[in-house]
N, C-alpha and C positions, 0 to 999 in steps of 0.2 A: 732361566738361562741368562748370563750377562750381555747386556745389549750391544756391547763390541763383539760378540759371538755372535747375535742375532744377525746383526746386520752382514756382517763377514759372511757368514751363510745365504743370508739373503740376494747379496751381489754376485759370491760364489754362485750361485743356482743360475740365478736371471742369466749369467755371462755363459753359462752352457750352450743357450744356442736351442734350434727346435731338432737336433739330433736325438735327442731325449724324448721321453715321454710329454705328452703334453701338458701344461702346465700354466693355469691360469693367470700365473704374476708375468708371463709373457702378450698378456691377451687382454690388457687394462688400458687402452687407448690412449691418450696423454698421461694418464694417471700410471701406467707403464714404468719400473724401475728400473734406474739406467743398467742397460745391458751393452757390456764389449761386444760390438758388431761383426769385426772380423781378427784373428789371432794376426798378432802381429809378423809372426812368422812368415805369413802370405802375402805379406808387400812385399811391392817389388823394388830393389833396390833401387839407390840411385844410381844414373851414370856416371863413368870409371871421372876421378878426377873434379867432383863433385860435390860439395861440401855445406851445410845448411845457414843461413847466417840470419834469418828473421823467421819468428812465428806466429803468426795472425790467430786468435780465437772469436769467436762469441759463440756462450754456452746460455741455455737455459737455466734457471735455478735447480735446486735439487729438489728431492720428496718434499712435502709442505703438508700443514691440519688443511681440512677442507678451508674453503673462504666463506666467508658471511653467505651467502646464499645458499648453498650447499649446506652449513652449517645450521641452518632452519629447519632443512628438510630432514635431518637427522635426528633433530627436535620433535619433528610430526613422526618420523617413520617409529623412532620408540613408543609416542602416545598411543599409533595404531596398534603397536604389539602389544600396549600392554592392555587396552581395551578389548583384543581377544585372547589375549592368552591363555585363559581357560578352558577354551576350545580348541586349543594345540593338543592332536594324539598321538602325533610323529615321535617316535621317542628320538630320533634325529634331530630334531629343533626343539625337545625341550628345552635347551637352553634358551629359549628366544625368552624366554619367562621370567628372566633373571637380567634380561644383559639391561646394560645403561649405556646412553648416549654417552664416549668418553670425549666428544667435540666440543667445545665452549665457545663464544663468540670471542672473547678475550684474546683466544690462540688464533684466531680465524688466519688463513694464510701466512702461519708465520711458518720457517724449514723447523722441520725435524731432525734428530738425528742420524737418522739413515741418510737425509739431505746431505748434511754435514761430510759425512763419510764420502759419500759419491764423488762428491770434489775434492774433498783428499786426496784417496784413492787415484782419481783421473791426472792430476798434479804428480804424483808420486809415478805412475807412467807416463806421461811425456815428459818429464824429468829422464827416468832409463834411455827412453827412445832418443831424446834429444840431448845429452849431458853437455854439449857446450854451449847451448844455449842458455841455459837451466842453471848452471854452475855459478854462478857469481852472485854476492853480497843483492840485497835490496839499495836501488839507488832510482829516484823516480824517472831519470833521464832512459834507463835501461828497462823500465818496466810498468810501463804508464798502465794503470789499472781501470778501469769505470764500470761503475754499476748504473741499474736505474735506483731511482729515489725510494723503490720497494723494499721493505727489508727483506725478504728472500733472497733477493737478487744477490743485496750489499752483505751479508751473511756466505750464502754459496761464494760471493768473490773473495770472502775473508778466509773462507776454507781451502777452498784452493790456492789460494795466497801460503797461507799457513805453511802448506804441502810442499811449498815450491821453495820456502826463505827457513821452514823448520831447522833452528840448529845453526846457522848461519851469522847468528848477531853475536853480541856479548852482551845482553841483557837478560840477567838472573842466572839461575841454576841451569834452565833448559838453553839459551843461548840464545833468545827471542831476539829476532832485527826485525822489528817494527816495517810496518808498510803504509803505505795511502794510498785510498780508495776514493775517485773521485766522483759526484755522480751530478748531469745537471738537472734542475726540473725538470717535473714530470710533466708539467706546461709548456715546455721545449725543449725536448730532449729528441731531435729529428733521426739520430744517430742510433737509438734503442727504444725507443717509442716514440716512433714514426707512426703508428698506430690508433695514436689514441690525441697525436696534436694536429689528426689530416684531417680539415672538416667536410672534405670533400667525397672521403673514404667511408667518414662517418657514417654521411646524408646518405650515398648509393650503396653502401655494403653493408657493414654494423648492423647501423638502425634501421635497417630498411628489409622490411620482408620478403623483399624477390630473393635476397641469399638464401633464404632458409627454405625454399620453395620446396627442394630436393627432399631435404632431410626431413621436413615435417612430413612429407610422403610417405616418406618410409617409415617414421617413424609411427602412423596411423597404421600402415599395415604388418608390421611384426608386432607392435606391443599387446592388442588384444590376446594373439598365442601366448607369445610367456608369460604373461599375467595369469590367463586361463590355468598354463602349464604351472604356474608356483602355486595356485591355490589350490591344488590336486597333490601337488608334492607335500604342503602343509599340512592339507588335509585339517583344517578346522573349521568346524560347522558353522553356518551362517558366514563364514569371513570370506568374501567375493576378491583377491585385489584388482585395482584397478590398473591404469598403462603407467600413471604414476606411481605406485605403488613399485611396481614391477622397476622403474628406473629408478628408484633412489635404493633399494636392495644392490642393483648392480653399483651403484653409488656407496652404500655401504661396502661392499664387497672389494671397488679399488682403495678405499681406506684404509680399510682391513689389512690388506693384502701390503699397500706400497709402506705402509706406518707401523706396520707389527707383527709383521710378516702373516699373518691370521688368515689360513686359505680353508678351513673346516665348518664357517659359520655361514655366514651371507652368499661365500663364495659357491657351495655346496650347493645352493639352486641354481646356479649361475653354468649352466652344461656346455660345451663345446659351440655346437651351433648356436645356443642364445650369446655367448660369448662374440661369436662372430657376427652376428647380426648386432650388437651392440656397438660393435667396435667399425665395422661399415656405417653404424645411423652418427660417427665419430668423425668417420672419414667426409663423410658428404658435409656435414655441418663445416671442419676447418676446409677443405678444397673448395668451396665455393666463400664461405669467408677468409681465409687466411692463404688460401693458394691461388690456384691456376684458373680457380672459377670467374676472375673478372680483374684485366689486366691490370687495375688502381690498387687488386689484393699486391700485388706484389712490386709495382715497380715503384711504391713508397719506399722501398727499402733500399732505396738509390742510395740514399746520404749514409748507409755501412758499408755498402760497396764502397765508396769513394776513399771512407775511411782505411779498408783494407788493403787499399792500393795506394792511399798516401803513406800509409806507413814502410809499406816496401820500398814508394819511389825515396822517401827521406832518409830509411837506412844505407839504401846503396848511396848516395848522394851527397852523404857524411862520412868525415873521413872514419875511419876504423880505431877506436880506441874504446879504452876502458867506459865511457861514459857512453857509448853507443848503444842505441833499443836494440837490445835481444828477442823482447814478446812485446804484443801488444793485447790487453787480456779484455774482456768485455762478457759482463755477465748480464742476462735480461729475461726473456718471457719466450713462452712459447710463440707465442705472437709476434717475436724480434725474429725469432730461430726459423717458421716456416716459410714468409713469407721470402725469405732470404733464398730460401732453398727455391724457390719458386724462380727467383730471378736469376739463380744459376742455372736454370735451368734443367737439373738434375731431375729425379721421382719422377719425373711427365708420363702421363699416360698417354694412350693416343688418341682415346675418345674423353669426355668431361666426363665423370659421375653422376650415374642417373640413379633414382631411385628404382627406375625400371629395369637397370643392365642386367645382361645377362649374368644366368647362376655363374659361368664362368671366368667371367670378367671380375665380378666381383670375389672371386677365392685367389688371383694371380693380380690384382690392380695395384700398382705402384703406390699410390699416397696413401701410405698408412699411418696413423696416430703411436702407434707402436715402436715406428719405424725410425718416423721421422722427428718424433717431439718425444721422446719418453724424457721423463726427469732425468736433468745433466745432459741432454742431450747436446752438442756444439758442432759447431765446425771451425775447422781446422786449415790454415793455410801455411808453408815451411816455405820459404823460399832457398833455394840452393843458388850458390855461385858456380858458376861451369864455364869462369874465363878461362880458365887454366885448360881445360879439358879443347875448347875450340881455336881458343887464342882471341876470342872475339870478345874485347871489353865489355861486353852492353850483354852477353849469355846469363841473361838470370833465369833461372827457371820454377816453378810453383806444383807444388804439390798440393792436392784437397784429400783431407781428413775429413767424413761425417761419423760420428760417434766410434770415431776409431777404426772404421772401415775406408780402405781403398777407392776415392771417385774418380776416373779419368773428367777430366774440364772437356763437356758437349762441345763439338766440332774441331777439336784441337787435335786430333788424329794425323791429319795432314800437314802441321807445321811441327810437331814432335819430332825431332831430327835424330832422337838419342833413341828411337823405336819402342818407348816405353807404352806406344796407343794414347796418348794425351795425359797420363799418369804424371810426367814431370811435362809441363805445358811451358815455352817458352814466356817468361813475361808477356813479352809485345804481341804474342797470339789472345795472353789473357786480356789484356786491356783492348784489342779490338772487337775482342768475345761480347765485354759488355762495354765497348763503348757506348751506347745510348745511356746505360745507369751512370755512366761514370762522367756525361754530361749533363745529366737531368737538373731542372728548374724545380725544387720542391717545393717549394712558395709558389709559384705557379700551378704545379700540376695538381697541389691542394687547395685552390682557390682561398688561401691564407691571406686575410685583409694588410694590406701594403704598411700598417702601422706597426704589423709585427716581422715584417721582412726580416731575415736575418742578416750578420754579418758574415763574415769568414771564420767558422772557426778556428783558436787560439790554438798552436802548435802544442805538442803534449808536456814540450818544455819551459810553456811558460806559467808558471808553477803561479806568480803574481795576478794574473788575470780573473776578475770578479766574477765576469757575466760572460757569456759564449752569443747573446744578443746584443749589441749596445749600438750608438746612435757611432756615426762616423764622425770624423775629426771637425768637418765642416758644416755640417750641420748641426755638434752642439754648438760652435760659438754662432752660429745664426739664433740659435734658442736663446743661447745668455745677451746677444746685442738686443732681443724684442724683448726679454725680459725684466732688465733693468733701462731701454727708454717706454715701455709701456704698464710699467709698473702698476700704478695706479689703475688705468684700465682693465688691466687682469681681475684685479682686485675686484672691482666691479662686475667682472663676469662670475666670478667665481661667487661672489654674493645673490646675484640672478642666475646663478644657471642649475639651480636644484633642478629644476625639470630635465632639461638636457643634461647631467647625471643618471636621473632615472633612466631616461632610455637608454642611455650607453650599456648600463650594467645588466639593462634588461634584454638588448642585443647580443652583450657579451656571454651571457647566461645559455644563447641558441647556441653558442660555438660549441658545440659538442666534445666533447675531448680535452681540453684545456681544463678543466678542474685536475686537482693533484687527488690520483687516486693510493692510498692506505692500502695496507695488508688485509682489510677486511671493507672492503668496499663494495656494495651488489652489485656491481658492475667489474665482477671479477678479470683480473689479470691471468692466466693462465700461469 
């Protein structure tokens, strides 16, 4: 089958919704392929006299190969099959006899082409949805783009770029208008990995095994069953699996599934209830690291908020012309996408996730992996102009997109004057919503050592600017006055001070998160 067919089907399918039969590529926790949330048909308009003039994104990357880690376990999980393969009687998995790891470390987290497509696709509808905003040539003033330093990321934002400027230029046959993508360190990029440069998030969340408390719970008491249950369903003598075992199958199985669309192999042990109990031991691990489980999960993600509301403050606040920001686009990690969602507030359950909660709690619990993070997963902010409609110069108003789906903005019911329920939220309701994110200290509230303070970031126009960290105007000629009258003496230091070298770099080594992490890193990026 041609792989533009495969995947065309594959989206087709996932975007059906759970009306249908059920169906396992809906039931793959992060690993989850992007699925249209809700038909667009079902939003509700705007009010009369209302017109869109900015659109705010950050999207998750699309489908990707496993990552280095993952990628290992793929290594092992083949050795074990082939080591019993001869004890396979199930004529149902004889194929397990033949198959080969097709994962390489080479490829480890780089996108696929189902990835590729998703952000197409997603570009190519809000393009429909939004045609004036969408409409115009590629010019960086109108379309500031950013990725993280990942190629997945900087890949998915070239796809969807693609999607948006396709056809647009005069360069070549196809009509190619060229774009830039801008992305900063992954050692400070507070903006889309806030995550991984907070060392404070690191030390109590991350690295720290109180987050995992939950999910290792649970994950002690379902994995014995379905391990039990797969080696009954294989039915090969002597071959016991073990809980690992049993998870890297389900690992195999969203591979399979999100990369080749393959739901007949791996997935085929992989039954409804194990599915969901897979996909809750998913939920508990990002809810207490990436969500709601410990307020530093989420309200690192201050410096996007701000971003998101700088950009609407600076389109309205420019006069209106051809060079004026239409989109502001930002592609990133699962780990940019939830914690975000967290500080909107949105998905909130009303008790934490326990390993213990009840059966019912957990078949209806809001923070799903599924839900909230599938590959491509984004959100979405439009702002509408509605002076014309009140007469009130300052009527801006915000709409929120999550994967295509309709979010009223939590508490904005009462200041929504146009009776949409918080659906169109006035500006100035949004900005007091999350006033606290939209004043936060994140050098402070990451206990980020004072030598790496940041400065202001560089407006999206200013195309010349090196570094998004740099020293202020005053303090470098302080540098260059001790520099050149203490020349000499530096000199001297810098010839004794091998020792205090070492310990710097060996300090610096603690800060957890400030290494630049690669597409195949064990210390996987979502």
């Amino acid at each position: 089958m041609p792989r533009i067919l495969l995947v065309f089907l594959l989206v087709a399918t996932v975007a059906i919704g759970t009306a249908h039969a059920w169906d396992i590529r809906h039931h793959l926790d992060t690993k989850t392929p992007y699925w249209i949330q809700q038909n667009s048909s079902d939003w509700t308009p705007p009010p009369d006299k209302c017109f869109p003039v900015h659109f705010n994104l950050v999207a998750r990357h699309g489908s990707r190969q496993p990552t280095k880690g993952d990628t290992k376990q793929m290594v092992n999980l083949q050795a074990l099959i082939q080591k019993n393969k001869d004890a396979i009687t199930n004529p149902k998995y004889q194929w397990m006899k033949t198959w080969v790891n097709p994962y390489i470390p080479q490829d480890a987290g780089y996108l696929v082409y189902a990835g590729e497509e998703e952000h197409y696709q997603l570009a190519k509808r809000f393009m429909q949805h939004y045609p004036t905003l969408f409409n115009e040539t590629y010019e960086p003033s109108r379309y500031p783009i950013r990725s993280t330093q990942v190629s997945r990321a900087g890949r998915s934002a070239n796809s969807f770029s693609f999607g948006v400027f396709e056809g647009k230029g005069k360069v070549g046959d196809c009509h190619y208008d060229p774009f830039f993508i801008t992305a900063t360190s992954n050692s400070l990029d507070d903006e889309l990995r806030f995550f991984s440069i907070c060392p404070k998030y690191r030390r109590e969340v991350a690295d720290n095994e109180t987050a995992a408390i939950e999910s290792t719970k649970y994950m002690n008491k379902i994995l014995p069953g379905i391990a039990a249950n797969m080696t009954k369903e294989i039915n090969a003598a002597n071959w016991t699996l073990s809980g690992l075992d049993a998870q890297n199958i389900f690992k195999a199985c969203q591979f399979q599934a999100s990369i080749d669309n393959i739901t007949d192999q791996f997935c085929a042990l992989i039954t409804e209830t194990f599915a969901d109990q897979f996909n809750y031991l998913g939920d508990l691990s990002s809810y207490w690291e990436k969500g709601y489980g410990f307020p530093i999960d989420y309200t690192i993600a201050c410096p996007l908020m701000t971003s998101f509301v700088d950009a609407i403050d600076s389109t309205i606040a420019a006069p209106v012309d051809i060079h004026s920001e239409r989109a502001n686009l930002r592609f990133g990690h699962a780990e940019t996408v939830m914690p975000f969602i967290a500080l909107l507030g949105i998905y909130k359950d009303k008790t934490p996730l326990k390993a213990d909660s009840p059966a019912d709690f957990i078949k209806d619990h809001l923070w799903r992996g599924t839900v909230l993070a599938p590959y491509a997963s984004n959100i979405a902010w439009i702002t509408y102009n509605c002076t014309a409609a009140t007469n009130d110069a300052t009527d801006y108003r915000v709409r929120m997109l999550v994967s295509e789906k309709e979010i009223p903005f939590p508490g904005c019911e009462a200041a929504d004057r146009s009776g949409t329920k918080g659906v169109y939220c006035p500006l100035s309701a949004v900005k007091k919503l999350y006033a606290p994110a939209l004043s936060c200290n994140f050098t402070k509230m990451c206990d980020i050592p004072p030598c790496l303070t940041p400065t202001p970031r560089p407006k999206s126009g200013d195309d010349d600017s090196d570094s998004e960290w740099n020293l202020n105007a005053k303090g470098g000629i302080v540098v260059i006055v001790i520099a050149i009258a203490f020349g000499a003496l530096l000199g001297m230091v810098v010839l004794g001070g091998g020792w205090g070298l070492a310990r710097y770099l060996q300090r610096k080594k603690q800060w957890k998160g400030y290494g630049i992490l690669g597409d195949t890193d064990t210390q996987a990026v979502l």
